[in-house]
N, C-alpha and C positions, 0 to 999 in steps of 0.2 A: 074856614075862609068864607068872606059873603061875597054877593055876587060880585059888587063893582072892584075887589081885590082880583078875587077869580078873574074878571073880562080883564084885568090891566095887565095880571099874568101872561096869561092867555096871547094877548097881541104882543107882548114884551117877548116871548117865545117865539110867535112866528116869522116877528122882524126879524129877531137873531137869528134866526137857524132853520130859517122855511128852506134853504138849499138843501138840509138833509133829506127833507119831504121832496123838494124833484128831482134827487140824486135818484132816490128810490125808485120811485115813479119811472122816472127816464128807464130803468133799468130793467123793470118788468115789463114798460108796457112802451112799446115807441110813437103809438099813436097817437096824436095830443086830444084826441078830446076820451079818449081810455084814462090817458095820465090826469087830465081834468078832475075826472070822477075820482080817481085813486086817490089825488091829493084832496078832495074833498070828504071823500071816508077816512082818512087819514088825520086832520082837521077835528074832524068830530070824534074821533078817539081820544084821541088828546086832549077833547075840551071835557068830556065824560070821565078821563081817567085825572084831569089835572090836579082833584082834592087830594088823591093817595099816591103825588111825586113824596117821594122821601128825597129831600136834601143831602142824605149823605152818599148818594149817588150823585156821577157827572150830568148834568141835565143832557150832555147830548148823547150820553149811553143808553136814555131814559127814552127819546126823543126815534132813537136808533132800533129800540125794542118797540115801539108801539109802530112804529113805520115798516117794519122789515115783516111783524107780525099782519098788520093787517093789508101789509100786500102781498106776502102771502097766500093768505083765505083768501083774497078779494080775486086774485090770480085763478086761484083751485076753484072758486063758485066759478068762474067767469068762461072757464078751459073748454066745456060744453059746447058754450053759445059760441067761441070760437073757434070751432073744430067743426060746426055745422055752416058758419058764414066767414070762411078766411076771405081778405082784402086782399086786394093785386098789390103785391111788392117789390120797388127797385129790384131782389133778386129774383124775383119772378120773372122781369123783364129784361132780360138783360141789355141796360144800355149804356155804354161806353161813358166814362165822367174822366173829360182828358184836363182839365184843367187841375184836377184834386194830387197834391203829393201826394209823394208814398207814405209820408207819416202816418197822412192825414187817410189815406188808403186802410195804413196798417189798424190806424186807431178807429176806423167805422168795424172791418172788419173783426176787432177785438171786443168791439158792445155788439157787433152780431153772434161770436159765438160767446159771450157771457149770457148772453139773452135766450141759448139754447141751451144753459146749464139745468139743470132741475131748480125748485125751490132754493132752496137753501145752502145747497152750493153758490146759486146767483147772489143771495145776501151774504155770502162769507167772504167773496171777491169783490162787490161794491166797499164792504169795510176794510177789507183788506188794499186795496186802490183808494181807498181815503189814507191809509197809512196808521189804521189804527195798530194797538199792538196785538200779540197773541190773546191777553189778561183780557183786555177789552172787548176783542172779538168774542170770546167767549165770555163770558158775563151778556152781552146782546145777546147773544144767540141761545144763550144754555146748552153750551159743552164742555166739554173739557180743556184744556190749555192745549194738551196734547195731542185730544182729536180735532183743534183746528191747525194746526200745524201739518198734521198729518193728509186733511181735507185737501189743504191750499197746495202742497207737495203733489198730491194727484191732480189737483186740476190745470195746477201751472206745469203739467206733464202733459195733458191732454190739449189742452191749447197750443204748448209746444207743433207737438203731433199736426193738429188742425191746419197750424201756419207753415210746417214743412210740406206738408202735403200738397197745399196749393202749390206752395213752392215746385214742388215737383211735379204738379202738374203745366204749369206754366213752360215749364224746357223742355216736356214733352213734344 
């Protein structure tokens, strides 16, 4: 492929499907200029990896694996520098937000504990809350069929768990 095919790829991909790239993003990192960065090492994976897409995969299973992958590693380099300089956050603070439903409650408070899964539990539930299938999940991820099935079973046990808790502590 020479370059000006490459660059037409290239932007032809990010128009389609750059929401996979800040689904990701969003999901590891909530602070937007961490996600900036993310989506910009993300970006340049993609444009480095784009001569060795094989076609007979779905482009956005493709797209799925180089994004889950290099937020990832970008996460694990990154775990350091944020463990020596954490930022003040809404739950740090606790301040009353009386306008927000409870959906809308239910569903910050479900990217806050996705966002306290480990690696790859966190990528197995961003795909799995896109609605991919079992086959798909795994082929992104490199597991089994069975060990994502198995994964998602426990984590959607453990969030369970997270969101009764509160519950109960609230009537306390």
């Amino acid at each position: 492929m020479d370059k000006p095919e490459q660059q037409q790829l290239f932007e032809q991909i990010l128009e389609l499907h750059k929401g996979i790239l800040f689904k990701v993003a969003h999901a590891y990192y909530p602070d937007a200029k961490d996600r900036q960065d993310l989506v910009q090492e993300m970006m340049l994976q993609i444009w480095k990896s784009i001569n060795r897409y094989d076609d007979q995969f779905k482009m956005t299973t493709w797209l799925y694996r180089i994004s889950l992958n290099v937020a990832i590693s970008y996460h694990r380099k990154n775990s350091t520098r944020h463990q020596k300089f954490s930022k003040l956050t809404d739950q740090m603070v606790d301040i009353p937000m009386e306008d927000k439903s409870d959906n809308e409650i239910k569903l910050n408070l479900l990217e806050q504990f996705i966002g306290e899964l480990k690696e790859i539990d966190k990528a197995l539930m961003i795909l799995y809350l896109e609605e991919k299938s079992h086959a798909e999940i795994a082929d992104i991820l490199g597991l089994s069929i069975s060990n994502v099935g198995t994964k998602i079973g426990r984590i959607k046990e453990q969030l369970k768990l997270k969101f009764s808790h509160l519950k109960s502590e609230s009537h306390e």
